[in-house]
VEXMI-145895 format. One record per atom (N, C-alpha, C): residue in one letter; chain; x, y, z. Coordinates in steps of 0.2 Angstrom, whole numbers, plus 2048, in hexadecimal, padded with zeros to 3 digits. Example, Ala and Ser with C-alpha at 12.3 -4.5 7.8 and 13.67 -1.06 7.14 Angstrom:
ZAKE   r   c    px    py    pz
ZAKE   A   A   842   7E4   827
ZAKE   A   A   83E   7EA   827
ZAKE   A   A   842   7F0   827
ZAKE   S   A   840   7F5   823
ZAKE   S   A   844   7FB   824
ZAKE   S   A   840   800   827
This chain:
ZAKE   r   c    px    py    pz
ZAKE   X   A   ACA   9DA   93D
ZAKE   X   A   ACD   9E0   93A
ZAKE   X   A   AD3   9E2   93E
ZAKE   X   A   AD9   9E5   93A
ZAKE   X   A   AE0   9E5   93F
ZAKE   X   A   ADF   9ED   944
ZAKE   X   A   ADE   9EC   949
ZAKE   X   A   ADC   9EF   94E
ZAKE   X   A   AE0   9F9   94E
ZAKE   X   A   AE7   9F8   94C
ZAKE   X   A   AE9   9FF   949
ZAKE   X   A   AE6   A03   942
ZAKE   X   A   AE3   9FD   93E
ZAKE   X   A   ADF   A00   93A
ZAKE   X   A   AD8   A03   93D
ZAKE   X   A   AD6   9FF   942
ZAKE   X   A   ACE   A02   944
ZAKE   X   A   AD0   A09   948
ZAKE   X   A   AD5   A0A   94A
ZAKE   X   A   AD5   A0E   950
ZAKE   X   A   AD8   A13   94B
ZAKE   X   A   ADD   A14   946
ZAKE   X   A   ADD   A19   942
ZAKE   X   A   AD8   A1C   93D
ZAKE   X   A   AD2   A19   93B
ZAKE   X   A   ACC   A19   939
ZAKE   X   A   AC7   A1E   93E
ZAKE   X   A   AC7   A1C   943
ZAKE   X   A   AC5   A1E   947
ZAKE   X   A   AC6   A24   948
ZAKE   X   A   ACB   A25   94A
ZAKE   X   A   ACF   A2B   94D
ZAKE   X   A   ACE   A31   946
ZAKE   X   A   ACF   A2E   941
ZAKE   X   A   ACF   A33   93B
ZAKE   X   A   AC8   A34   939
ZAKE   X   A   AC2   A30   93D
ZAKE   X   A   ABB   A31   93A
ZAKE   X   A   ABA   A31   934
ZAKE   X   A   ABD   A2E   931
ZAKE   X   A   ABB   A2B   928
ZAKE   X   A   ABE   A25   928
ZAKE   X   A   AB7   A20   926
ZAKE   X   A   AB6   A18   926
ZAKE   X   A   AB9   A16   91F
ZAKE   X   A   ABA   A1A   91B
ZAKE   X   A   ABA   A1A   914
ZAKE   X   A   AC4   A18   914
ZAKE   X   A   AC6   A1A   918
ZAKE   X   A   ACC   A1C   917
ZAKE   X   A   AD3   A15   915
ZAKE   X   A   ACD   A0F   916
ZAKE   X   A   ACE   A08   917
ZAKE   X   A   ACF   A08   90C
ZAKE   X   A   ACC   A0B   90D
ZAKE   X   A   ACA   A0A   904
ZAKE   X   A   ACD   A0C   8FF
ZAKE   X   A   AD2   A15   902
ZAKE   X   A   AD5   A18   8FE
ZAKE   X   A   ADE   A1A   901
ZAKE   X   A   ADE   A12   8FE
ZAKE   X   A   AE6   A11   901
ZAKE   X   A   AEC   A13   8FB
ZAKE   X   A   AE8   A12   8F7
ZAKE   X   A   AEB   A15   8F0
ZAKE   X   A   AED   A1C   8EF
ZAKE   X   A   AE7   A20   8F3
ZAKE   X   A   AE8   A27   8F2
ZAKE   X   A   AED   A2A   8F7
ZAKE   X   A   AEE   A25   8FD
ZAKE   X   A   AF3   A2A   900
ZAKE   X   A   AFC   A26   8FF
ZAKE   X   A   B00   A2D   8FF
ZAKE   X   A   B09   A2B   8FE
ZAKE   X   A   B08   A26   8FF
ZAKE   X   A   B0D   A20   8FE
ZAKE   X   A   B10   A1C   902
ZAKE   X   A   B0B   A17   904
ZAKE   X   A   B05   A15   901
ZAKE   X   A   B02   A14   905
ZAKE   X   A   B00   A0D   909
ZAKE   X   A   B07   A09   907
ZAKE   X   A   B05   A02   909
ZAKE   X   A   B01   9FE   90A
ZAKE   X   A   B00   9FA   90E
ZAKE   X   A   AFA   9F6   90F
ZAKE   X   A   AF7   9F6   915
ZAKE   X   A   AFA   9FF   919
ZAKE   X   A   AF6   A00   920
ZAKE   X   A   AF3   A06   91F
ZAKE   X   A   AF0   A08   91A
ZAKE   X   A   AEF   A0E   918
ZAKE   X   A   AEF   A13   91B
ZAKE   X   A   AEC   A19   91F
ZAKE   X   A   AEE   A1D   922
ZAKE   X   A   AF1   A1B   92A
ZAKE   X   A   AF4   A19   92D
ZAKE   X   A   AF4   A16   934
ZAKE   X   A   AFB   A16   92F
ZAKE   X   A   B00   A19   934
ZAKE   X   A   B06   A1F   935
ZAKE   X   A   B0A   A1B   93C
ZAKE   X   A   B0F   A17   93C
ZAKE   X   A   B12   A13   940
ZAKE   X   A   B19   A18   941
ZAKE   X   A   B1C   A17   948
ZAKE   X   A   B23   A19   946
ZAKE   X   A   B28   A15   949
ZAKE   X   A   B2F   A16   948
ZAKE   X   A   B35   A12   948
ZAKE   X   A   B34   A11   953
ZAKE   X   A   B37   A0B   956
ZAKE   X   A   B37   A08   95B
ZAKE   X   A   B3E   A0D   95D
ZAKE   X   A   B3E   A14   962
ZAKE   X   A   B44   A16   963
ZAKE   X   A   B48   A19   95E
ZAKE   X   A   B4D   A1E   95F
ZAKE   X   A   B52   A21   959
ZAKE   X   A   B55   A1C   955
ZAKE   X   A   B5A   A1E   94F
ZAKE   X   A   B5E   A1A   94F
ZAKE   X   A   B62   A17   956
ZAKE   X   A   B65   A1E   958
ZAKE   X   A   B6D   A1D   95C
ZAKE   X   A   B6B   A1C   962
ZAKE   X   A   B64   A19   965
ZAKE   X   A   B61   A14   96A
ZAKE   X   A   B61   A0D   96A
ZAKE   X   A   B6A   A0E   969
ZAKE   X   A   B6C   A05   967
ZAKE   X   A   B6D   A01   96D
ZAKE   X   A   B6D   A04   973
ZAKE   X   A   B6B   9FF   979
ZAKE   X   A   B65   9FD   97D
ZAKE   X   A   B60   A02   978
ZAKE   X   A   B56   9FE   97C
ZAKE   X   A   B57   9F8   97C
ZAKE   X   A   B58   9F4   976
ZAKE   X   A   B5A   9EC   978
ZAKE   X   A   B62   9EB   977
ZAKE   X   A   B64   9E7   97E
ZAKE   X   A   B6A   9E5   97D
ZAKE   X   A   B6B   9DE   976
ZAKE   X   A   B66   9DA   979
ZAKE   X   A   B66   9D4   973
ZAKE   X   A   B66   9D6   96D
ZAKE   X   A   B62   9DA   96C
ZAKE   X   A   B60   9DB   963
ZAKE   X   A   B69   9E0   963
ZAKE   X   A   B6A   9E4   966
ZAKE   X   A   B71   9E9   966
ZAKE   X   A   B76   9E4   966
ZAKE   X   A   B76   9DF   969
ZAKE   X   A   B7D   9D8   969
ZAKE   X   A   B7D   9D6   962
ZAKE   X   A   B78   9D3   960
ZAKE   X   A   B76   9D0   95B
ZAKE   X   A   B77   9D2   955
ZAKE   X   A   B76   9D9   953
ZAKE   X   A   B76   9E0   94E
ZAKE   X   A   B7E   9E2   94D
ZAKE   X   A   B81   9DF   953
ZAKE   X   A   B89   9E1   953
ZAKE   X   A   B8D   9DC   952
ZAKE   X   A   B8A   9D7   955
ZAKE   X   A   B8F   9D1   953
ZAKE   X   A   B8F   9CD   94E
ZAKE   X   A   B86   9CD   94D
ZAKE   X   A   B85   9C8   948
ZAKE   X   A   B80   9CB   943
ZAKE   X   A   B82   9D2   93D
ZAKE   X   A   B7E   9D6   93B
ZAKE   X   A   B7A   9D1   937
ZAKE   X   A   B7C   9CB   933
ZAKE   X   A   B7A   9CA   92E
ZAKE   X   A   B74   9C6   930
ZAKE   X   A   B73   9C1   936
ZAKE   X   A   B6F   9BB   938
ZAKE   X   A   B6A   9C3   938
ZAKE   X   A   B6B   9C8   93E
ZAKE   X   A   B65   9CE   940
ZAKE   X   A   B61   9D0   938
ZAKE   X   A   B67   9D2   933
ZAKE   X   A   B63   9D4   92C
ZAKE   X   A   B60   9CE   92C
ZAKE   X   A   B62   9C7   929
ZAKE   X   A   B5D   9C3   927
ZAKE   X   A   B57   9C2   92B
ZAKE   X   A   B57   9C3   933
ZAKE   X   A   B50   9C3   936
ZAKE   X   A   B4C   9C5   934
ZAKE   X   A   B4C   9CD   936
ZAKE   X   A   B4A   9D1   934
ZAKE   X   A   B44   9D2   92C
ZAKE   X   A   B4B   9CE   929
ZAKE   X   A   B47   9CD   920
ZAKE   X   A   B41   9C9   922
ZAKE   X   A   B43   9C4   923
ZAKE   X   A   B3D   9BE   928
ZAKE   X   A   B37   9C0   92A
ZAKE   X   A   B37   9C5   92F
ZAKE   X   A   B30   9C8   930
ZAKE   X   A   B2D   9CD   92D
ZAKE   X   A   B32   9D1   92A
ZAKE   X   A   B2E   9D6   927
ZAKE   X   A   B2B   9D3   920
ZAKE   X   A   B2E   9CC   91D
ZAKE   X   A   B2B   9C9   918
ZAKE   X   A   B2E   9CB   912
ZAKE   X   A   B35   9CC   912
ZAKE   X   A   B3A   9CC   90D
ZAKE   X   A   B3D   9C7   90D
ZAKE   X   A   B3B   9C3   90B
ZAKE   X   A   B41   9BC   90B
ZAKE   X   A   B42   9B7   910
ZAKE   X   A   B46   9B2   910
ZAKE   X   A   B48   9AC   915
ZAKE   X   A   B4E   9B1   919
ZAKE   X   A   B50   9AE   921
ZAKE   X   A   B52   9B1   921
ZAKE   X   A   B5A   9B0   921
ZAKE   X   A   B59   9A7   91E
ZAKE   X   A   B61   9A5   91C
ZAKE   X   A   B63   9AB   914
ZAKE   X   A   B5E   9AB   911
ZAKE   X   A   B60   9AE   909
ZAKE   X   A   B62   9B5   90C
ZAKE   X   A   B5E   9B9   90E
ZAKE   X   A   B63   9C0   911
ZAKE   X   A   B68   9C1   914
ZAKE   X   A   B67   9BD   919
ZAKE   X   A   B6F   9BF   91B
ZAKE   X   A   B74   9BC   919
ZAKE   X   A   B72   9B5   914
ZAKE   X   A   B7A   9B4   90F
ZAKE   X   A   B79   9B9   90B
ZAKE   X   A   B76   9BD   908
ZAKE   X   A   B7A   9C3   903
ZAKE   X   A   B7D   9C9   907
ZAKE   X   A   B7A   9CA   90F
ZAKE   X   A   B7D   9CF   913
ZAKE   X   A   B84   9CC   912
ZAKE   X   A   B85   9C4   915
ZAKE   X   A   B8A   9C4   917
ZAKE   X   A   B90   9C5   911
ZAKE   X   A   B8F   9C1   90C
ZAKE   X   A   B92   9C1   905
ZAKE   X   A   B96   9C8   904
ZAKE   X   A   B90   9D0   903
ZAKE   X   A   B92   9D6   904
ZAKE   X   A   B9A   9D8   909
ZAKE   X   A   B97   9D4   90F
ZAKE   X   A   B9C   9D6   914
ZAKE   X   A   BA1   9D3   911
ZAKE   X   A   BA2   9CB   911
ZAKE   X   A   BA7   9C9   90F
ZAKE   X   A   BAB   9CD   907
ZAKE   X   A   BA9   9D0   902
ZAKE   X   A   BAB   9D3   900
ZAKE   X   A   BAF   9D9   901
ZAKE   X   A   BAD   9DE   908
ZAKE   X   A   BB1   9E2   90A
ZAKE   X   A   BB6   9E1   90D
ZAKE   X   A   BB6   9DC   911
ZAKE   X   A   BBC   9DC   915
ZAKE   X   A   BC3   9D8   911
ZAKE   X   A   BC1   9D2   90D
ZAKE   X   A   BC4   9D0   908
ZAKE   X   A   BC8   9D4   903
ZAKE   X   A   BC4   9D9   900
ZAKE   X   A   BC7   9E0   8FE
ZAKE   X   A   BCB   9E3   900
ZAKE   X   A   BC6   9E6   904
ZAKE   X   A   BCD   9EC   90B
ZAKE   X   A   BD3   9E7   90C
ZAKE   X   A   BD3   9DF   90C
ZAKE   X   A   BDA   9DC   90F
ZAKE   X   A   BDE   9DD   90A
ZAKE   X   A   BDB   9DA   903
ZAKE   X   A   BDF   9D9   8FE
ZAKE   X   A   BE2   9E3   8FC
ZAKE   X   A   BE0   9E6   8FC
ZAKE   X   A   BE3   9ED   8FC
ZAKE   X   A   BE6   9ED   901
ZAKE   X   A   BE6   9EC   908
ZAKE   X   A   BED   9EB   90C
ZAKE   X   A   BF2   9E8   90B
ZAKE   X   A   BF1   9E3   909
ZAKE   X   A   BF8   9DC   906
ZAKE   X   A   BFB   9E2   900
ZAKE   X   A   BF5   9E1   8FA
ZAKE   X   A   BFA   9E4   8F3
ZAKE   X   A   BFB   9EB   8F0
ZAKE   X   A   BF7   9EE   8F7
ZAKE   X   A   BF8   9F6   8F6
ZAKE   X   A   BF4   9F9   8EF
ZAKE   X   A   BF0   9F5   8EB
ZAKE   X   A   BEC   9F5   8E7
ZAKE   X   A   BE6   9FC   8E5
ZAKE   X   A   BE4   9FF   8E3
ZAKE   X   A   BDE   A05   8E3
ZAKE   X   A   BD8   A01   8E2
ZAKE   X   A   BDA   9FB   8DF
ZAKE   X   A   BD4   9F9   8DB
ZAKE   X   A   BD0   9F4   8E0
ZAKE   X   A   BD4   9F2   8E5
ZAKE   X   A   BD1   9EE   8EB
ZAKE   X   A   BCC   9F3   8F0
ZAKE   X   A   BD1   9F9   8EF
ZAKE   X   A   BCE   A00   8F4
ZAKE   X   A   BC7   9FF   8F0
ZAKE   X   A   BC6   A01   8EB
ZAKE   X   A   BC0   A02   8E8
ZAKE   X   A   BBB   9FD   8E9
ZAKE   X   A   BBC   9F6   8E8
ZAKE   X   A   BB8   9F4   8E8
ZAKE   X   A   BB4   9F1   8EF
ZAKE   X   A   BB9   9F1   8F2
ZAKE   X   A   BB8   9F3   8FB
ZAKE   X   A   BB2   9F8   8FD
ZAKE   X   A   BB4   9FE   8FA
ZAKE   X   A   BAD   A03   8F8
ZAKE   X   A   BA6   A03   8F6
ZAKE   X   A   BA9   9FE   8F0
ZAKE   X   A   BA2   9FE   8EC
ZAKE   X   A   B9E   9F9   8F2
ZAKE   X   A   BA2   9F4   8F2
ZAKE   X   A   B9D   9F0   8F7
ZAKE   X   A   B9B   9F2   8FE
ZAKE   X   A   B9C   9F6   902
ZAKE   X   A   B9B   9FA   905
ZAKE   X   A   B94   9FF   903
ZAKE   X   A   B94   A03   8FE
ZAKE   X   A   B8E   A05   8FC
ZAKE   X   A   B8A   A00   8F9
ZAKE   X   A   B8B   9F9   8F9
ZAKE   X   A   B86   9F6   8F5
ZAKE   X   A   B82   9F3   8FD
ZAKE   X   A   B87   9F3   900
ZAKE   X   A   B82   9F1   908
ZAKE   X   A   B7F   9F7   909
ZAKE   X   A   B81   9FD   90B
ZAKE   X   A   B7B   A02   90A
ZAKE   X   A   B74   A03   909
ZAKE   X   A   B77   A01   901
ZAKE   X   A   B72   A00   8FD
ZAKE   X   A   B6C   9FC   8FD
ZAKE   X   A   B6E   9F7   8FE
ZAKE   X   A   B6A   9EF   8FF
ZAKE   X   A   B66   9F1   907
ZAKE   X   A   B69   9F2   90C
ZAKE   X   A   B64   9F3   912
ZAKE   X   A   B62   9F9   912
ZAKE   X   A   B64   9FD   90F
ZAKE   X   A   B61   A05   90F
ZAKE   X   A   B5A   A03   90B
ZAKE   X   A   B59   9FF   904
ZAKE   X   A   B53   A00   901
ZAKE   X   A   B4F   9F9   905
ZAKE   X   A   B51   9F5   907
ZAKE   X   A   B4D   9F1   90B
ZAKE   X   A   B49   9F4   912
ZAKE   X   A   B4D   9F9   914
ZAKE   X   A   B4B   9FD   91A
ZAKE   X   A   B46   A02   919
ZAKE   X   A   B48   A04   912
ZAKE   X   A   B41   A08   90F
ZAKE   X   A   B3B   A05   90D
ZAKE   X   A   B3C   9FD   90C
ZAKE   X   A   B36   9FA   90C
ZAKE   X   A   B32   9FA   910
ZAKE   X   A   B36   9F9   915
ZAKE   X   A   B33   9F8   91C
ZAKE   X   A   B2F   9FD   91C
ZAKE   X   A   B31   A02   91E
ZAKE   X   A   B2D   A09   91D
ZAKE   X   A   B26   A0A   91A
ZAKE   X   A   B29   A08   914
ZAKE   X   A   B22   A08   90E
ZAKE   X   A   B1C   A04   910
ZAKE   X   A   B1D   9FD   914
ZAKE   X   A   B1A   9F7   914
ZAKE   X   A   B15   9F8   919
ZAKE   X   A   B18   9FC   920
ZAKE   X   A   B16   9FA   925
ZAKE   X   A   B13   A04   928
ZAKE   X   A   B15   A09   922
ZAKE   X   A   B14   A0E   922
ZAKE   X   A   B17   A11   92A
ZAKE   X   A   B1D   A0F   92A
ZAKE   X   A   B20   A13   92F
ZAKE   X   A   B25   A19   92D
ZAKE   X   A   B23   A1E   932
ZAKE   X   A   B25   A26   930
ZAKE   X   A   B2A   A26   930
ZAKE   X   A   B2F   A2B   92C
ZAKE   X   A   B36   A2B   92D
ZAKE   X   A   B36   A2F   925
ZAKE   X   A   B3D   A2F   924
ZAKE   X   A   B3F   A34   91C
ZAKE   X   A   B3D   A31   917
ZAKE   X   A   B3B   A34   912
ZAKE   X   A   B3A   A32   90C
ZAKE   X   A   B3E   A31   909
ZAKE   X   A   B45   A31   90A
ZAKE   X   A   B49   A31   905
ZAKE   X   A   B4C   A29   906
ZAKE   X   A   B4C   A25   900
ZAKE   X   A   B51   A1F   902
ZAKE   X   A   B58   A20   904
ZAKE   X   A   B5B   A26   8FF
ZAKE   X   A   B61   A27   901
ZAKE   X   A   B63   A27   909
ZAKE   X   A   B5F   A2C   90E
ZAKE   X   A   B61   A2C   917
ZAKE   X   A   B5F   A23   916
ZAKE   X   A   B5C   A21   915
ZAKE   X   A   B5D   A19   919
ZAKE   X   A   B63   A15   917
ZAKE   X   A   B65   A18   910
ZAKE   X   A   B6C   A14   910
ZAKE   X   A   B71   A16   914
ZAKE   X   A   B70   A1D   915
ZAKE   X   A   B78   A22   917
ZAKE   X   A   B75   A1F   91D
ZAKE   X   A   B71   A1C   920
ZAKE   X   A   B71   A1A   92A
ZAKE   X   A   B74   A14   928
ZAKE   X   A   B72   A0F   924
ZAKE   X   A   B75   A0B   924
ZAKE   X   A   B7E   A0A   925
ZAKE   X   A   B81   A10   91F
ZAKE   X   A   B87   A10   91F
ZAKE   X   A   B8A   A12   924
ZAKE   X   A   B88   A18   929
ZAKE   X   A   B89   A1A   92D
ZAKE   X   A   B8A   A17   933
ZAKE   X   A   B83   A15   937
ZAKE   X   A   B81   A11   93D
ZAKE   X   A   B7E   A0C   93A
ZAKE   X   A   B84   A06   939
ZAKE   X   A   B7D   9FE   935
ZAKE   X   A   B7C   9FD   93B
ZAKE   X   A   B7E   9FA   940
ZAKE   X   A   B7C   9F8   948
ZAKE   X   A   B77   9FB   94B
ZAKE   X   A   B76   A01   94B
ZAKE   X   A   B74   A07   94D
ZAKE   X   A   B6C   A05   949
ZAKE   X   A   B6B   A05   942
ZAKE   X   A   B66   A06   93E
ZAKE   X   A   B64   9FF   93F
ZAKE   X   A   B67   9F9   93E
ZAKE   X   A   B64   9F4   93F
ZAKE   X   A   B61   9F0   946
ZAKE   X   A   B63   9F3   94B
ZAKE   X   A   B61   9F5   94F
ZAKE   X   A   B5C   9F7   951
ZAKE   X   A   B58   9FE   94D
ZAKE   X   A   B53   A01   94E
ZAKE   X   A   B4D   9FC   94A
ZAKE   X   A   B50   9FA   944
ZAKE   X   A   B49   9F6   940
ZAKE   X   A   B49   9EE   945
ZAKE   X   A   B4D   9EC   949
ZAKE   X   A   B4B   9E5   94A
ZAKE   X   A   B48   9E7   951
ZAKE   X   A   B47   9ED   955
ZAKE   X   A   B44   9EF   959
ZAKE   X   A   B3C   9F1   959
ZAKE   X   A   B3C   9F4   950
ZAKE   X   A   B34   9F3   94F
ZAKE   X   A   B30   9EE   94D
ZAKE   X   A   B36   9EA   94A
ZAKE   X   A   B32   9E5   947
ZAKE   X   A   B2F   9DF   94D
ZAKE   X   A   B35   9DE   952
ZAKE   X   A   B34   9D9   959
ZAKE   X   A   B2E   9DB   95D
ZAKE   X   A   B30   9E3   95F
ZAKE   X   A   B2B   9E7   963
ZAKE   X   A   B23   9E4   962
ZAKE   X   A   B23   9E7   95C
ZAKE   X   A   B1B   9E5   959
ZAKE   X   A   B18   9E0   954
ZAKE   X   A   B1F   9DA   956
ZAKE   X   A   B1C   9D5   956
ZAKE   X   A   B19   9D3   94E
ZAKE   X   A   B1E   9D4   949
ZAKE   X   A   B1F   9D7   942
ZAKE   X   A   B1F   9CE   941
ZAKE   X   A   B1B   9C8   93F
ZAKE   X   A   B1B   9C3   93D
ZAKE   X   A   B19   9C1   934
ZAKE   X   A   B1F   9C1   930
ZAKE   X   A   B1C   9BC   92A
ZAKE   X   A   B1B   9C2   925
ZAKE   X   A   B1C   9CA   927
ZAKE   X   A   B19   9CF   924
ZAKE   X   A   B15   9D2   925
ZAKE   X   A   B12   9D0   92B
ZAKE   X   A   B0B   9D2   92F
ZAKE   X   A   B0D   9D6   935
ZAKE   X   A   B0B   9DC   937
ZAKE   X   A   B0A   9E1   93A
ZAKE   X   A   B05   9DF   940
ZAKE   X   A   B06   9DB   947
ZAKE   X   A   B03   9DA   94A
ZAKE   X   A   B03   9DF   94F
ZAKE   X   A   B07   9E2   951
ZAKE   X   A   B07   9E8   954
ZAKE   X   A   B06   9E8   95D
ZAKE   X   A   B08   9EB   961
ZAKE   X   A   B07   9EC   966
ZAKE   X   A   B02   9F0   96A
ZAKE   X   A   AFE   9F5   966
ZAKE   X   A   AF8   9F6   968
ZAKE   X   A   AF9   9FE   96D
ZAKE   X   A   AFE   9FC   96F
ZAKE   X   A   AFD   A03   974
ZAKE   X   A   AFF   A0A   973
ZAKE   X   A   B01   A0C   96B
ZAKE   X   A   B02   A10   969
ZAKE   X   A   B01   A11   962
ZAKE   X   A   B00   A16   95F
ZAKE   X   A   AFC   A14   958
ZAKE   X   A   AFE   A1E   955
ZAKE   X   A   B02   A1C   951
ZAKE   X   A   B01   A24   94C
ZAKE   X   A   AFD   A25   947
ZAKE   X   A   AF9   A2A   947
ZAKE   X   A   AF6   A2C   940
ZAKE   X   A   AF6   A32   93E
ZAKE   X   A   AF8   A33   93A
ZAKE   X   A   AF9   A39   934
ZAKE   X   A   AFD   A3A   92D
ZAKE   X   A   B02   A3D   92C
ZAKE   X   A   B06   A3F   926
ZAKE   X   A   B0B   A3A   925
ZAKE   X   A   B0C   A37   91E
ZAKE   X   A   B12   A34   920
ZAKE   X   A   B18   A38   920
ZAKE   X   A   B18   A3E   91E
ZAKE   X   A   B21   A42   91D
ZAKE   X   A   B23   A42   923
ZAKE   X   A   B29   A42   925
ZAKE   X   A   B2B   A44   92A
ZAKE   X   A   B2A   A49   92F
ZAKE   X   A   B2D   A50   92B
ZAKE   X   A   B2A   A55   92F
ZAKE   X   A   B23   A55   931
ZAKE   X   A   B20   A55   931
ZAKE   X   A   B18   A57   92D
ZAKE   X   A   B17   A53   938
ZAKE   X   A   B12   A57   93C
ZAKE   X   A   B12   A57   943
ZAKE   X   A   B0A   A55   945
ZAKE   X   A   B06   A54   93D
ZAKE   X   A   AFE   A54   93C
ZAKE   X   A   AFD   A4B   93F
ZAKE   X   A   AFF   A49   945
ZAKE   X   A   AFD   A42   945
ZAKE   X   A   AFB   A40   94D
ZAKE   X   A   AF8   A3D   94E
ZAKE   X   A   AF5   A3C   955
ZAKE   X   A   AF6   A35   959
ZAKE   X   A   AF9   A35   95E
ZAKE   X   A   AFA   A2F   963
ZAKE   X   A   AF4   A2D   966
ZAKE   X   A   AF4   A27   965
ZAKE   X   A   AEC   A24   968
ZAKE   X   A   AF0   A1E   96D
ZAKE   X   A   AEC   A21   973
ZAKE   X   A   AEE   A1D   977
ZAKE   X   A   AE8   A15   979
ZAKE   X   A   AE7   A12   97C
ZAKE   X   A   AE1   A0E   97F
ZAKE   X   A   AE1   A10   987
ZAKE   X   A   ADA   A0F   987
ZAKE   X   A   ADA   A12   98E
ZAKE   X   A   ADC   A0F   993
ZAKE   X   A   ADE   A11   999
ZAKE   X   A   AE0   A0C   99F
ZAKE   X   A   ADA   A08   9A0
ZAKE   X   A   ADC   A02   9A2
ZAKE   X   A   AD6   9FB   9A3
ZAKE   X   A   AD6   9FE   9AC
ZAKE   X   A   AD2   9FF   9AE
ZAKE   X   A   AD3   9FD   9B7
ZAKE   X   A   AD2   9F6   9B6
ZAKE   X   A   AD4   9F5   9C0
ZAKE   X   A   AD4   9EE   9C3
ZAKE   X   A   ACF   9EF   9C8
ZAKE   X   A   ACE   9F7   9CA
ZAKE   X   A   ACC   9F5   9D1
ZAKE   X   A   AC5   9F3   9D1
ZAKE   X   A   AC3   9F0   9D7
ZAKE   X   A   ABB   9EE   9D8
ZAKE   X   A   AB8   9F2   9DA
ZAKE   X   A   AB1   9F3   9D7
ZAKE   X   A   AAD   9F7   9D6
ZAKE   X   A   AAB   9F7   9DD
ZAKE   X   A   AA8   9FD   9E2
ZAKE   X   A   AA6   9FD   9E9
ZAKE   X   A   A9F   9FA   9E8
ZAKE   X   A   A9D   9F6   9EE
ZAKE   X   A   A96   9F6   9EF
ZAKE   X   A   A91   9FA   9EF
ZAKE   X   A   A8B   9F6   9EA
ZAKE   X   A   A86   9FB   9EA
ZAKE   X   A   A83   9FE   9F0
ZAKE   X   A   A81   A05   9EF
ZAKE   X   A   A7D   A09   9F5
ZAKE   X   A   A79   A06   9F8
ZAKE   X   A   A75   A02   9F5
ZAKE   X   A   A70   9FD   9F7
ZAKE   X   A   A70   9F6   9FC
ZAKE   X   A   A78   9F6   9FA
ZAKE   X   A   A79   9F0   9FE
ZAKE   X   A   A7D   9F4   A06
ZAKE   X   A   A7E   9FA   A07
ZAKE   X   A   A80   9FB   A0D
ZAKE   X   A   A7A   9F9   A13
ZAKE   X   A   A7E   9F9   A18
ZAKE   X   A   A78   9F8   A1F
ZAKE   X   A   A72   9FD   A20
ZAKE   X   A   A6C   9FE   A1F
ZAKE   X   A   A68   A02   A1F
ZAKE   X   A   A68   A02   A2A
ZAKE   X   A   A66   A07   A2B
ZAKE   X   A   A64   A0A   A34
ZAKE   X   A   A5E   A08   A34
ZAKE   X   A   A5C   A04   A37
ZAKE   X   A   A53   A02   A3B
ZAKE   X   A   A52   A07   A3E
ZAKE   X   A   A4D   A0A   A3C
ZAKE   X   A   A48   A0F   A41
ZAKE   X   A   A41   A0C   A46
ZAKE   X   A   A44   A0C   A4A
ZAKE   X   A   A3E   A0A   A4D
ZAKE   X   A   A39   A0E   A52
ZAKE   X   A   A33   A0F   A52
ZAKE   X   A   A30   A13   A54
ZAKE   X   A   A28   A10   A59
ZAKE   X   A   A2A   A13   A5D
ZAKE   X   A   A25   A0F   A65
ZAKE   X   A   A23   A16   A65
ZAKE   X   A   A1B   A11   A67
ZAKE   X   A   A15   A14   A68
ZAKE   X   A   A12   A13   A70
ZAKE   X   A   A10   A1B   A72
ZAKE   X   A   A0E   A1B   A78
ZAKE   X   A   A07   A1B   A7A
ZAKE   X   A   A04   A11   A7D
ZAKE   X   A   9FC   A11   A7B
ZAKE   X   A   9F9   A18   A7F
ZAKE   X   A   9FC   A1A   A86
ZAKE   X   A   9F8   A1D   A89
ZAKE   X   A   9F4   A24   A87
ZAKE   X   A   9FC   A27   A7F
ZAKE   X   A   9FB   A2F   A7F
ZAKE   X   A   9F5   A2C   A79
ZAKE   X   A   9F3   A28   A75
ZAKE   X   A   9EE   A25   A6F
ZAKE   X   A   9E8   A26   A72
């Protein structure tokens, strides 16, 4: 059993809650067990790697990414990232050379179309892995348009972190949310695992040096 499910079970005392996945929002294939994002968005230096990576080389990052969370190969994704891009910059130049509107425009569209395209992929995520954050697909595209380095960034840090293989949810174990999925909504609880000690247990009472009483008798006073 996947170990963030026992421990949200647990925590909610209702064993049932494995069963009625259906009945809650969103309710993926981790049913109640409430995940959240690895850091802010705009915590785009926690990892400088995945941050390098995210800026230099957005598209190979999006095709990973698609790779583990189980969207795809990760050469098919990132050729349509990159395709996208190559249409925007190609555009914006051909509007600089001919002074054209119609360049301007389609500069644009494809600009919203990459929004679009990782904004509802990033909403998948969401949905798949029941991690908290807005309902709205609209804010994941407007992050996307906004901060894509920033945004993409944040999803290759949860998916890495906790160890996101194949579509599979392996998790790191040391944190665990349960509750609501809307955002605002504050009804959800951190479970931690207890600290392990190391130290060694002291010797038993038993085994300390017990005192010899020894007692001399005087034949004369008998």
């Amino acid at each position: 059993m996947d170990f963030d499910v026992l421990c949200s079970t647990v925590a909610q005392g209702n064993w049932r809650k494995l069963q009625d996945d259906d009945d809650v929002d969103g309710g993926g294939e981790f049913g109640g067990v409430l995940r959240m994002w690895e850091g802010e968005v705009l915590d785009f230096f926690d990892d400088r790697r995945v941050a390098l990576q995210s800026a230099c080389c957005p598209c190979y990052r999006f095709g990973k990414n698609m790779r583990r969370a189980g969207f795809g190969s990760c050469f098919l994704q990132g050729t349509v990232y990159l395709i996208l891009a190559i249409g925007v910059v190609m555009n914006f130049i051909a509007f600089i050379v001919t002074k054209r509107r119609c360049f301007l425009y389609l500069a644009v569209s494809f600009v919203i179309s990459i929004g679009g395209y990782l904004g509802y992929h990033r909403t998948q995520i969401k949905k798949k892995f029941n991690i908290r954050g807005s309902d709205s697909s609209m804010d994941d595209c407007i992050y996307h348009l906004v901060c894509p380095c920033c945004t993409l960034s944040q999803e290759s840090r949860t998916l890495e972190m906790n160890n996101v293989q194949d579509g599979t949810w392996h998790g790191r174990g040391d944190t665990i949310c349960v509750g609501s999925y809307s955002e605002g909504s504050k009804a959800f609880f951190e479970l931690h695992p207890p600290p392990v000690s190391t130290k060694c247990p002291e010797p038993c009472s038993m085994m300390e040096k017990s005192t010899d009483v020894v007692i001399t008798l005087d034949n004369d006073k008998l």
